[in-house]
C-alpha positions as a printed Julia matrix, in Angstrom:
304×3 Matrix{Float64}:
  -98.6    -76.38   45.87
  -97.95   -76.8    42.11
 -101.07   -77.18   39.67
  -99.01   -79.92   37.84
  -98.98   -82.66   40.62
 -101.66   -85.24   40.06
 -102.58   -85.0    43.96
 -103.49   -81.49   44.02
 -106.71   -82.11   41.91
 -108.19   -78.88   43.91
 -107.78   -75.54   43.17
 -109.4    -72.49   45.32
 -108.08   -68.81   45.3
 -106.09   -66.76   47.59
 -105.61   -62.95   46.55
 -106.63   -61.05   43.99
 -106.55   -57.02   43.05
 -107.19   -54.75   40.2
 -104.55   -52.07   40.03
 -103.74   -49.06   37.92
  -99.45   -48.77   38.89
  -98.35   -45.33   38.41
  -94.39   -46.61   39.45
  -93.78   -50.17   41.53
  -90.65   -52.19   42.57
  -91.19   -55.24   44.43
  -88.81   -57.38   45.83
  -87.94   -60.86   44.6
  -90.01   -63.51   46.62
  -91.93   -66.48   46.01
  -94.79   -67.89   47.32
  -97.22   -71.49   47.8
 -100.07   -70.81   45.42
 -100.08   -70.11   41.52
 -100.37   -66.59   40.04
 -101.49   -64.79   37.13
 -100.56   -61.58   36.09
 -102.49   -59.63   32.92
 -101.59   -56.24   31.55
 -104.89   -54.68   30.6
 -103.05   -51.35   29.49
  -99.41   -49.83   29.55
  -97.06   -51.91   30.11
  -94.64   -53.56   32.96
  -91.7    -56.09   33.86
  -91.63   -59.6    35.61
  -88.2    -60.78   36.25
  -87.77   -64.56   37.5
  -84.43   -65.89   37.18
  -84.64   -67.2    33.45
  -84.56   -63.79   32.76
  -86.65   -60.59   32.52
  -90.13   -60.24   30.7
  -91.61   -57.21   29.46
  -95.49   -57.71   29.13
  -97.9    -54.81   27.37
 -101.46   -54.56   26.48
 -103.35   -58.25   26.5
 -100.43   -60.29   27.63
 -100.11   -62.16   30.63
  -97.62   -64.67   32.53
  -98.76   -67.72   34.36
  -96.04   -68.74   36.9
  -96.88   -72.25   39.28
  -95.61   -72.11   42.58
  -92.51   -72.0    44.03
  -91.07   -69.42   41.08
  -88.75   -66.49   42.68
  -90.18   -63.49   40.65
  -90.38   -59.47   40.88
  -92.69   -57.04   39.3
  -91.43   -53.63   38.1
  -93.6    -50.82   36.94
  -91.85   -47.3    35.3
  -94.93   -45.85   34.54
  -98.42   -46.63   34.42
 -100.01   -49.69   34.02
 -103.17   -51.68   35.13
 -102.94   -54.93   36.06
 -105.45   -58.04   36.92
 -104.22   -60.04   39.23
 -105.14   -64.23   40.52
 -103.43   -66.16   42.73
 -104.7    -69.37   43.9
 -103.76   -72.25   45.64
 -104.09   -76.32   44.35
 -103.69   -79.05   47.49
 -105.62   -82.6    48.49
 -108.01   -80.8    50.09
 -111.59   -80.53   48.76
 -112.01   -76.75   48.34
 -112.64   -74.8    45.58
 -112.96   -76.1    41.91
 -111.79   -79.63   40.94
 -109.24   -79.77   38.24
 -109.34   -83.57   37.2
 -112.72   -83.07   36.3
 -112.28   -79.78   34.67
 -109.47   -81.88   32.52
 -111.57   -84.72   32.0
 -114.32   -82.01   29.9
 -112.05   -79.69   28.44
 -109.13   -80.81   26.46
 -107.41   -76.99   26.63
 -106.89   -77.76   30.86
 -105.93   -81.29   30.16
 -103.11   -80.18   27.56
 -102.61   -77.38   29.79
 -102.13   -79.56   32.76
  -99.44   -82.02   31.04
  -97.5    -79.18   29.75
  -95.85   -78.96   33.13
  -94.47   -75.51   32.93
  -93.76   -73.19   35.81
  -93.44   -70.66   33.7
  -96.2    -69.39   30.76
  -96.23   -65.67   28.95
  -98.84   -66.04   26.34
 -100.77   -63.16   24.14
 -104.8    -63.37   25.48
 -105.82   -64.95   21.75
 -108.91   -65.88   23.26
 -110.75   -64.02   26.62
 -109.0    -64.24   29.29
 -109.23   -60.33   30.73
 -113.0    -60.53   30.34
 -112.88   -64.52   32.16
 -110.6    -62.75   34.88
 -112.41   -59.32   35.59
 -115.41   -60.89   36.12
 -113.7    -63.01   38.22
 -112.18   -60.64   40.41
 -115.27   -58.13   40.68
 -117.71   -61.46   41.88
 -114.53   -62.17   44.17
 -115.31   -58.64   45.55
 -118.81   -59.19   46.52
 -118.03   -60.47   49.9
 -121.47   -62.13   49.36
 -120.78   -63.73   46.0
 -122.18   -66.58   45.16
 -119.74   -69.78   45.66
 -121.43   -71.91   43.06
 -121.01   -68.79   40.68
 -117.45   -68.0    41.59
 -116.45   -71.74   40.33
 -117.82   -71.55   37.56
 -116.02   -68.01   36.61
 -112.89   -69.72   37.63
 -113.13   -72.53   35.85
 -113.65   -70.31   32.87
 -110.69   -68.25   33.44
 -108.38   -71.45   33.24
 -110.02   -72.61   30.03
 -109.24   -69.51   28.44
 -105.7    -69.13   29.85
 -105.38   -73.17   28.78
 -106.46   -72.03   24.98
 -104.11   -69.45   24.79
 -101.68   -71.55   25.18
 -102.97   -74.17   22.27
 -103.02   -70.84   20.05
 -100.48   -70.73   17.2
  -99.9    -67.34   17.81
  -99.03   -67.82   21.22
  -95.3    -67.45   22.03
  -95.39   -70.77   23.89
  -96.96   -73.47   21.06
  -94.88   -71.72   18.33
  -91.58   -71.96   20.29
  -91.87   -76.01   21.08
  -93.24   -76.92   17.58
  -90.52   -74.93   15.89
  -88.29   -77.1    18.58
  -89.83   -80.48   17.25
  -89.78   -79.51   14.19
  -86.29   -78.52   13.78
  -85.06   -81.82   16.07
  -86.99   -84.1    13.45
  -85.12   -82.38   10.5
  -82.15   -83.15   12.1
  -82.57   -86.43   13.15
  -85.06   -87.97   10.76
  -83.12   -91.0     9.87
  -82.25   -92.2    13.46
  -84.76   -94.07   15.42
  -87.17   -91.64   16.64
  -90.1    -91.61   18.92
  -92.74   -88.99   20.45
  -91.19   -89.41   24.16
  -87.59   -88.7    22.47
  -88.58   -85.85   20.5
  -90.92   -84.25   23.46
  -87.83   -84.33   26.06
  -86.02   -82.96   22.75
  -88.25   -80.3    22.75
  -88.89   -79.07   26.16
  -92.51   -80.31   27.02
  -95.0    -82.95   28.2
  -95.67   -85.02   24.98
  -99.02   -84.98   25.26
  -99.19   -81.17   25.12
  -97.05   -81.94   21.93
  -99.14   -84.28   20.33
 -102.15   -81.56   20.39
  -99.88   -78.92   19.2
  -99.37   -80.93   15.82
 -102.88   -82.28   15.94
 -103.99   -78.82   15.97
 -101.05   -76.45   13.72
 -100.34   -79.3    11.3
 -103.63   -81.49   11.19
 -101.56   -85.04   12.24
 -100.22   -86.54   14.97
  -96.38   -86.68   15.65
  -94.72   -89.81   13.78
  -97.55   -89.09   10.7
  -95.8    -86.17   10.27
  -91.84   -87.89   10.78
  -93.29   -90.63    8.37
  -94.46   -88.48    5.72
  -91.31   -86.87    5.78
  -89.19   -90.28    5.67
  -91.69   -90.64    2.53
  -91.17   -87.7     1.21
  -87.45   -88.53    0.59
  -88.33   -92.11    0.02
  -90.11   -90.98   -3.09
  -86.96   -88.77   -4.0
  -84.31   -91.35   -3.81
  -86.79   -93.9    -5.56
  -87.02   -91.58   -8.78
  -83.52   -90.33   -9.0
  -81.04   -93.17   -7.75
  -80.3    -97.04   -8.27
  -80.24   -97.7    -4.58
  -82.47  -100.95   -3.22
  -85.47  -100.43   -1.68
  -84.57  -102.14    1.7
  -81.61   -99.54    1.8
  -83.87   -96.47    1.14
  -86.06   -97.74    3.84
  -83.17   -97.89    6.37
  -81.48   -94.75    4.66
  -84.47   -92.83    5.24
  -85.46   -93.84    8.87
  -87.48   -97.05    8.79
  -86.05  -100.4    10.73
  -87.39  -102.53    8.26
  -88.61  -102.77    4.92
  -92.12  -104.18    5.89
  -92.56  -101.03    7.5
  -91.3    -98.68    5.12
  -93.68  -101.26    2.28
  -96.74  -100.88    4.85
  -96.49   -96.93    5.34
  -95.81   -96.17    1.34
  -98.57   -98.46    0.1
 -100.92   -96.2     2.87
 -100.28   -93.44    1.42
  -99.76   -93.99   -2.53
 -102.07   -97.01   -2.94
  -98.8    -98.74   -4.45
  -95.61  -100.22   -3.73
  -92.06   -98.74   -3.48
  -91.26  -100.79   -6.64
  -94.45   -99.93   -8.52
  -93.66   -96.43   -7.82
  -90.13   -96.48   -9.03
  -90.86   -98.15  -12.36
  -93.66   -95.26  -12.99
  -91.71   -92.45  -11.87
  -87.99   -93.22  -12.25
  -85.74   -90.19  -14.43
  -84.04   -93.08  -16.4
  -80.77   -90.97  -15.43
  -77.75   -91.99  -16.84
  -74.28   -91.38  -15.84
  -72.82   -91.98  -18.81
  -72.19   -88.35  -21.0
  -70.35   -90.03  -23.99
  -66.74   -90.01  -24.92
  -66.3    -86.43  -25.47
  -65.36   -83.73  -22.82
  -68.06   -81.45  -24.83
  -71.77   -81.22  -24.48
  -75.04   -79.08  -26.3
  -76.8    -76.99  -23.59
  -80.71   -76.63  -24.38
  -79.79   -73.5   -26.57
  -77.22   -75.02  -28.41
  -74.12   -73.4   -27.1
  -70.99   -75.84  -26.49
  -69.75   -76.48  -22.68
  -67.42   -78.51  -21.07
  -67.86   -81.14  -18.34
  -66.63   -80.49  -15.34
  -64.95   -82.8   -12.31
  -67.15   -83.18   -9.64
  -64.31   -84.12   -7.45
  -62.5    -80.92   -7.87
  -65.25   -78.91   -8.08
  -66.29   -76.34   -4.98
  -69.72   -75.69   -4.79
């Protein structure tokens, strides 16, 4: 069952192996339990029906339950392999309080993806062949083999935080681009999460962590940023720059400037306005900076 419902808060494993592939086509299938597949060297394919994957040295894919999927091998390749299964039942490792001490499983957990290729930015092939060579020790200790797999999934959870990892990067260029677009329309973290294709919590640590603040600091200190721009180099109100820019109201827009320059939106104007004037005198000609003559030209017929 998958590791993203809030029921299943156990987790205990299924299968395992440790293979060196010389050539392997399996069928498409899916299965109950969560797997992970790592490439420790050479190189193979795992097609699920968004599409095909190639994964090479220190990559691995993360798929929850329930995902049709095929592996392919051409040539050689040795693979680490985990599959294990979440339910209600007490067995195995318990991942609300794994969540509840590392922030990595917890952002991992509200991502809610069935689907994860990541680069191993952190340890995961060491977290999962230990792993797998205490899960061969029939005689293993149980206490032992927890705390390995616990390990493993705090790894494979701070890949995923990584800014090099293909996941992070891909949503926060998402955000990122959607806030750009749609910066002076009322905006929240829910609206720009579903915008971008995850759990906003998972998100929220993504800016926390790449950019230092939390979502709407960062749409805010953009809205500010042009703020400042429209303040210096146009006649427009205040109240409309505030609206113009994204705020819906002026006591917020005051509240959020003053925060960050110590000063109001008028204060600020008066010590950093241009002065620009529209006005270029009578005559169609005008002195560039080096002297030399020019004409004016018509904005209105004029193709940039």
């Amino acid at each position: 069952m998958s590791i993203y419902r809030k029921e299943n808060i156990y987790a205990a494993p299924v299968a395992y192996y440790a293979l060196n592939l010389k050539e392997f086509h399996m069928d498409m299938h899916w299965h109950d339990r969560c797997e992970i597949m790592y490439v420790v060297d050479g190189c193979c394919t795992v097609e699920t029906r968004q599409g095909a994957v190639s994964l090479s040295d220190r990559q691995f894919i993360f798929l929850d339950t329930g995902v049709p999927h095929r592996l392919e091998v051409a040539a050689s390749c040795t693979l680490l392999n985990y599959e294990f299964r979440c339910s209600t039942i007490p067995r195995g490792i318990n991942l609300k309080e794994l969540s509840a001490k590392s922030s990595a499983v917890q952002s991992f957990l509200c991502a809610g993806k069935k689907i994860l290729v990541l680069d191993d930015q952190c340890k995961v092939g060491y977290a999962l062949k230990d792993l797998i060579a205490e899960l061969e020790c029939r005689e293993g200790e149980t206490y032992l083999l927890e705390l390995l797999f616990q390990r493993m999934l705090i790894e494979c959870s701070g890949c995923a935080l990584k800014i090099g990892g293909i996941t992070g990067t891909v949503y926060l260029k998402r955000a990122k681009e959607f806030i750009k677009e749609h910066l002076c329309e009322s905006l929240n973290a829910g609206v720009i999460s579903e915008n971008s294709g995850i759990h906003v919590s998972y998100l929220q640590n993504l800016f926390s962590r790449n950019i230092g603040c939390g979502i709407m600091t960062y749409v805010n200190n953009l809205r500010i940023e042009q703020a400042c721009f429209l303040l210096k180099n146009s006649s427009m109100k205040v109240t409309d720059i505030a609206f113009q820019v994204g705020f819906n109201s002026r006591q917020h827009f005051s509240y959020t400037f003053e925060k960050q320059f110590h000063i109001g939106p008028k204060q600020y104007r008066k010590l950093n306005s241009q002065n620009l004037s529209p006005n270029t005198g009578d005559s169609q000609q005008y002195l560039s900076e080096d002297g030399s003559q020019g004409e004016r030209l018509s904005l209105n017929n004029t193709k940039l």
